[in-house]
C-alpha positions as CSV (number, residue, x, y, z in Angstrom):
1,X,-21.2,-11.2,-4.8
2,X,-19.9,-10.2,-1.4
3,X,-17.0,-12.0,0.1
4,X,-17.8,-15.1,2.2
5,X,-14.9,-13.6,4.5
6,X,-15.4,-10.4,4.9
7,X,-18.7,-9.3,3.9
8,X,-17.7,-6.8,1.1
9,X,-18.8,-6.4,-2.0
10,X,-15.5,-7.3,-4.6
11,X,-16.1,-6.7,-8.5
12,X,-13.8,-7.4,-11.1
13,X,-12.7,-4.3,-12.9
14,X,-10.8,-3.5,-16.2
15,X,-7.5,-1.1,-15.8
16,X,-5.0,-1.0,-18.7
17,X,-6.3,-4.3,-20.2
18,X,-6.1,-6.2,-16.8
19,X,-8.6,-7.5,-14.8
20,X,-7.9,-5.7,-11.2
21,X,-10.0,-7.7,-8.1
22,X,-11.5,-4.8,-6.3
23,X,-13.7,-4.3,-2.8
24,X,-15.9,-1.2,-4.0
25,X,-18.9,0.1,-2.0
26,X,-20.4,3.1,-1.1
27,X,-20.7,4.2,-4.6
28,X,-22.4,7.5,-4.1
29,X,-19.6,9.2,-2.0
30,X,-16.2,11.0,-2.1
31,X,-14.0,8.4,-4.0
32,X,-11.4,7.0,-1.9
33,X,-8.7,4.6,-3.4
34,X,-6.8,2.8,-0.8
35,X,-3.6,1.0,-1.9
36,X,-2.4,-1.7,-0.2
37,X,1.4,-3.1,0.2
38,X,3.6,-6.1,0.3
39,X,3.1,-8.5,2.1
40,X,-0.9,-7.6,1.9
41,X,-3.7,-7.6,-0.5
42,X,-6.7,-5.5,-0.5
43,X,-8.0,-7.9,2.8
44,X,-5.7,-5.4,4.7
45,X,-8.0,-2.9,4.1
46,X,-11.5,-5.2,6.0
47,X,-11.7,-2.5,8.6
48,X,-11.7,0.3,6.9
49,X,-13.7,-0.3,3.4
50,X,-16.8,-1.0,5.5
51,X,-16.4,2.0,8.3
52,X,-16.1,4.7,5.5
53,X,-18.5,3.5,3.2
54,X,-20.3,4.4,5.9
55,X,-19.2,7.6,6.2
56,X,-19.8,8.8,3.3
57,X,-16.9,7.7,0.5
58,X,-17.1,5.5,-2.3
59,X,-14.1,3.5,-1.2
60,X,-12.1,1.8,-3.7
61,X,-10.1,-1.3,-2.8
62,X,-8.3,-3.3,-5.7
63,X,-5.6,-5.8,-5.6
64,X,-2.7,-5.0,-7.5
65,X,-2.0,-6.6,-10.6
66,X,-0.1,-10.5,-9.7
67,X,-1.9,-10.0,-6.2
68,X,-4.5,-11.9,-4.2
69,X,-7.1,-12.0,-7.3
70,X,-6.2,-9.9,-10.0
71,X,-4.6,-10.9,-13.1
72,X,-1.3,-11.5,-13.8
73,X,1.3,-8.7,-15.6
74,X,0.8,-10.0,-19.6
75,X,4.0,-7.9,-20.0
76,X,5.3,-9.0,-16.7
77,X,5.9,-5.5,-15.5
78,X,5.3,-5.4,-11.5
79,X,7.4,-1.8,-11.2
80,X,6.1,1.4,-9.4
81,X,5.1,3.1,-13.0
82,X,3.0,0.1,-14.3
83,X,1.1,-0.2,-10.9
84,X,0.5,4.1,-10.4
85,X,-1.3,3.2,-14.8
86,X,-3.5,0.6,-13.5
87,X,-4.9,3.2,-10.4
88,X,-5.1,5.8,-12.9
89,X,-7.3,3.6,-15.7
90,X,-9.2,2.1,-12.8
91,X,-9.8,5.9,-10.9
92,X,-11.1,6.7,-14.7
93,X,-13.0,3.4,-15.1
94,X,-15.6,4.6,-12.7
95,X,-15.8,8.1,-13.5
96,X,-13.8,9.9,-11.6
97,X,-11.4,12.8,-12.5
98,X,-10.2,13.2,-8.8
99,X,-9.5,11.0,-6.1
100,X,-8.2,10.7,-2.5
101,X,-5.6,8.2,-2.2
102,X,-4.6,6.4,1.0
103,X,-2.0,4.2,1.5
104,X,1.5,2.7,2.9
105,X,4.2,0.4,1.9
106,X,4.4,-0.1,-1.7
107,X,1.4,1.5,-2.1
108,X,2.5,4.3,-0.5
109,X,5.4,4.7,-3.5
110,X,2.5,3.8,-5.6
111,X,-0.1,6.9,-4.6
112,X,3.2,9.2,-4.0
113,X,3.9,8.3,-8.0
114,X,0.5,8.5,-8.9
115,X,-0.2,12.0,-7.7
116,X,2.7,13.1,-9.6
117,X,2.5,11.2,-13.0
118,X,-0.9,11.9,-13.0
119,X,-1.2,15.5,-12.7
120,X,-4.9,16.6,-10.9
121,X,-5.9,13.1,-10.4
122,X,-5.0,12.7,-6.7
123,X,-6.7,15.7,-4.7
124,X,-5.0,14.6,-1.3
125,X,-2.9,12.1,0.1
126,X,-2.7,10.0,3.2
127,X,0.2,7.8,3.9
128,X,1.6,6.0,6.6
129,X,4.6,3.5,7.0
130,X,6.0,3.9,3.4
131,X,9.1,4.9,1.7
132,X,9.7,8.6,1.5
133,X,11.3,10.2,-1.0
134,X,14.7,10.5,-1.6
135,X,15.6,14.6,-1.8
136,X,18.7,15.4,-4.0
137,X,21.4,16.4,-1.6
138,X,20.0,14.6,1.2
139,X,22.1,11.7,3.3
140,X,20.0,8.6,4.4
141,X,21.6,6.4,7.3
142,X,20.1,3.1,7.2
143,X,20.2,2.8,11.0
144,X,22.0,-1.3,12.5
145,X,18.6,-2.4,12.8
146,X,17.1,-2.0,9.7
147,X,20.1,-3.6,8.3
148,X,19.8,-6.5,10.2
149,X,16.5,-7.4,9.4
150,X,16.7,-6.9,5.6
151,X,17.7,-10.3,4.7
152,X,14.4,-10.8,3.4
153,X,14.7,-7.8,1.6
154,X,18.1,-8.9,-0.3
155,X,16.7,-12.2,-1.3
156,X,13.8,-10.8,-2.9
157,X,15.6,-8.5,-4.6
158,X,18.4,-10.6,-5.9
159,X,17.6,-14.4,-5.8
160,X,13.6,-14.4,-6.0
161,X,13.3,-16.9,-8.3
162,X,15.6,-19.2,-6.2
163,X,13.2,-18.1,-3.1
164,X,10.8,-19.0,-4.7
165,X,11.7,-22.4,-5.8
166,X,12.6,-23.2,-2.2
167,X,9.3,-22.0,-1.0
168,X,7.5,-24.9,-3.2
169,X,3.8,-25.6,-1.6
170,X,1.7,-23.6,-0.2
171,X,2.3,-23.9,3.6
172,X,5.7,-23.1,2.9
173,X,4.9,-19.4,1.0
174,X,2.0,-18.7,3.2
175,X,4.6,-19.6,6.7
176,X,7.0,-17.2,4.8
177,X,4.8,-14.5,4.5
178,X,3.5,-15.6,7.9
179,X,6.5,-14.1,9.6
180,X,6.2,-10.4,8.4
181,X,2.9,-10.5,10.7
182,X,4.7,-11.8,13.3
183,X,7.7,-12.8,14.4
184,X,10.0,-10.2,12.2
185,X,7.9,-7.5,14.6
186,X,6.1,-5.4,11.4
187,X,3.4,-4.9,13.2
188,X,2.4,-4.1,17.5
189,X,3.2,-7.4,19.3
190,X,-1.1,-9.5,19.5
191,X,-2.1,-6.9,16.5
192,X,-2.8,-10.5,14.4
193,X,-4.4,-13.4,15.4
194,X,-3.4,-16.6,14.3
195,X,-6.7,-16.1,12.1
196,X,-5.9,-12.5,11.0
197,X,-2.5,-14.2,10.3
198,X,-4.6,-17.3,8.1
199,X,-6.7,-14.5,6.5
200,X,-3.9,-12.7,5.3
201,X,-1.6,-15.3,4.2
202,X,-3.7,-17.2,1.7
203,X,-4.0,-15.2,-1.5
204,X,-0.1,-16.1,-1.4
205,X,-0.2,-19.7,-1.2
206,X,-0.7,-19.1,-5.5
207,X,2.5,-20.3,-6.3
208,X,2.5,-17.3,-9.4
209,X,1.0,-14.6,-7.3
210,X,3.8,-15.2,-4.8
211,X,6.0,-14.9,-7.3
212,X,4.5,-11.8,-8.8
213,X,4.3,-10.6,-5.4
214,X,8.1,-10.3,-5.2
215,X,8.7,-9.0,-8.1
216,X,8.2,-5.2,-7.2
217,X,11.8,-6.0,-5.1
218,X,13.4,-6.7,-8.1
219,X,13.7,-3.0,-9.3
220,X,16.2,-2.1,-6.5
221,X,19.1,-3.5,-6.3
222,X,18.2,-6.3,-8.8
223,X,17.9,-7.9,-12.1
224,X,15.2,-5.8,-13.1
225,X,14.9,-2.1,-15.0
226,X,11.9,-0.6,-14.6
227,X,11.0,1.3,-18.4
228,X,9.8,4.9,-16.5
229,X,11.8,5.1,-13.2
230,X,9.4,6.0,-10.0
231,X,8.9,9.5,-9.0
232,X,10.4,9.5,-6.1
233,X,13.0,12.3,-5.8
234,X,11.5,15.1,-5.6
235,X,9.5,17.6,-3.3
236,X,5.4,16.3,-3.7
237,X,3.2,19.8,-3.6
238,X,0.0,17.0,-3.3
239,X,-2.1,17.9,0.6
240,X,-0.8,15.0,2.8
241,X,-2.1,13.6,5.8
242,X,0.9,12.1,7.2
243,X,0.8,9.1,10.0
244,X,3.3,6.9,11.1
245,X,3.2,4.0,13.7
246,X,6.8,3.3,15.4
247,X,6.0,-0.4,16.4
248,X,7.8,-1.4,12.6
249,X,11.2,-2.6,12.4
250,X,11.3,-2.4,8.6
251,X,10.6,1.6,8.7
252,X,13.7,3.4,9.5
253,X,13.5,5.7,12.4
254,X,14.0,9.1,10.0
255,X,10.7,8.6,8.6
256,X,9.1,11.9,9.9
257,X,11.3,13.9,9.3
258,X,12.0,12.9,5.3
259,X,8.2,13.4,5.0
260,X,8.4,16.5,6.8
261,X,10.9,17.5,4.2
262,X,9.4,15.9,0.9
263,X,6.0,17.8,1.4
264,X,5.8,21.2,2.4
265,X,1.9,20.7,2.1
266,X,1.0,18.5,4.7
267,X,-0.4,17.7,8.2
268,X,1.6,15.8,10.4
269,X,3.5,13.4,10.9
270,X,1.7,12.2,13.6
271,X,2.6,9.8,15.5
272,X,0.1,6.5,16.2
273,X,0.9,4.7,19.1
274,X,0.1,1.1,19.6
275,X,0.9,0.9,15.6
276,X,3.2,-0.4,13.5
277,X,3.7,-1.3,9.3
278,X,-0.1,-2.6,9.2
279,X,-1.7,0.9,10.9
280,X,-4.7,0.8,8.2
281,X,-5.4,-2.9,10.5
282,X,-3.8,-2.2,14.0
283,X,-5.4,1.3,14.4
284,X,-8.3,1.5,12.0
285,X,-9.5,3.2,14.2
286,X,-7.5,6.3,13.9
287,X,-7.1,6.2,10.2
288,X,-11.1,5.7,9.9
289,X,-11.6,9.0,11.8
290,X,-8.3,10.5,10.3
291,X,-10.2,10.4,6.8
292,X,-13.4,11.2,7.6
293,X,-12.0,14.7,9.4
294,X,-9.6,15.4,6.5
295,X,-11.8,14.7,3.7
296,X,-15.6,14.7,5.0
297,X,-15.9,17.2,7.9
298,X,-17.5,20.7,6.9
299,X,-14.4,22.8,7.7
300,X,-11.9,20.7,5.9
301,X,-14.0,19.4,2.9
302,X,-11.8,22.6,0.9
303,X,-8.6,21.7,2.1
304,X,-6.3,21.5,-0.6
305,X,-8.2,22.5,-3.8
């Protein structure tokens, strides 16, 4: 049934044993997976799914596993690997051998895996505000400011089960998850409401999803070991469609130019203004018409096969 909220159409679907909460419409057209990030769940993607549906995709929006309403990890695995499995199974679920695969943030690590563990699956790529990989032989400078606002980042990497006993209601997880769309300047200063803020916010009031939410932080830097590392250090042949929106302070500066140097096959970067982390909600605009001219448009709808 659709969602009081947003109108969409969600469906619960089966991926690796797991039941993934997914917005899926347009079913007729180009399939589109779009992979959301921390601290989101597929509601990062309500103005976009409806926009190119539209257009002419079947647009594919699940929640990863722990997240807003899919299930929980059985085998409490939350690490890059598991998460590219369950795309894969739920790409496959509905029939489809090939994919486009949008996305930034974690899910940007998540499609950038994917089209590599998964050999043919992803067709092209297009990722924004994510972590690039990291070349052998290359240097990264994590520049003062990055540093200074990685506190967060530490404690969810090292101590989240003590974060998350101090964050013990509600109120207190969704407030804490509150600040990434506001005051630790993610996204373009007004980009969120105080109800785009509400709307966000509440699949992680769920005192185990929060948890699980955190978890992916573990695997760097922290008490967790990931069975099948991410693929993440070396050059991705996959078309990319590369965007990035400088209003983040999470996002090192270098971002361009390590995706300029991780895939030889791309367009871009180019750079959003008015954008930051969220650009699939800040500019949906731009990544709306960014898809439908990469993937839908009569000159491009070869590019990269």
């Amino acid at each position: 049934m659709p969602d009081r909220r947003t109108g969409l159409q969600s469906r619960a679907l089966n991926a690796n044993g797991l039941e993934l909460a997914c917005d899926h419409a347009g079913e007729r057209g180009k399939p589109l997976l779009l992979i959301h990030g921390w601290p989101e769940t597929r509601r990062i993607w309500a103005r976009n799914i409806g926009p190119l549906a539209e257009a002419g995709f079947e647009v594919i929006a699940p929640d990863l596993r722990g997240f807003g309403d899919s299930d929980l990890a059985p085998d409490d695995r939350y690490d890059v690997a598991a998460h590219a499995a369950d795309m894969a199974a739920l790409v496959r679920s509905l029939g489809h051998d090939r994919v486009v695969a949008c996305a930034g943030d974690l899910g940007g690590v998540v499609a950038q895996d994917l089209s590599l563990r998964f050999e043919g699956l992803v067709e092209r790529l297009v990722l924004f505000n994510t972590v690039p990989p990291v070349l052998p032989g290359t240097r990264r400078e994590v520049p003062p400011e990055v540093r200074m606002a990685a506190d967060y980042f530490i404690r969810q990497s090292r101590d989240a089960d003590g974060l998350a006993a101090e964050l013990d209601t509600p109120e207190k997880r969704r407030r804490y998850v509150a600040q990434f769309y506001g005051s630790r300047f993610w996204a373009a200063p007004g980009a969120f409401s105080p109800e785009d803020v509400d709307f966000m916010t509440e699949p992680f009031g769920d005192a185990e999803r929060f948890r699980a939410s955190i978890a992916n932080y573990e695997y760097v830097g922290g008490p967790r070991t990931a069975p099948e590392p991410p693929r993440l250090t070396e050059p991705n042949p996959t078309p990319v469609l590369i965007l990035y929106g400088p209003e983040d302070h999470v996002i090192p500066r270098d971002f361009p130019q390590r995706m300029e140097a991780a895939f030889p096959n791309r367009a871009g970067p180019f750079i959003v203004h008015r954008a930051g982390h969220f650009l699939q909600w800040e500019r949906a605009d731009v990544l709306n018409g960014a898809l439908r001219w990469m993937c839908l448009s009569g000159h491009h709808r070869e590019y990269g096969r």
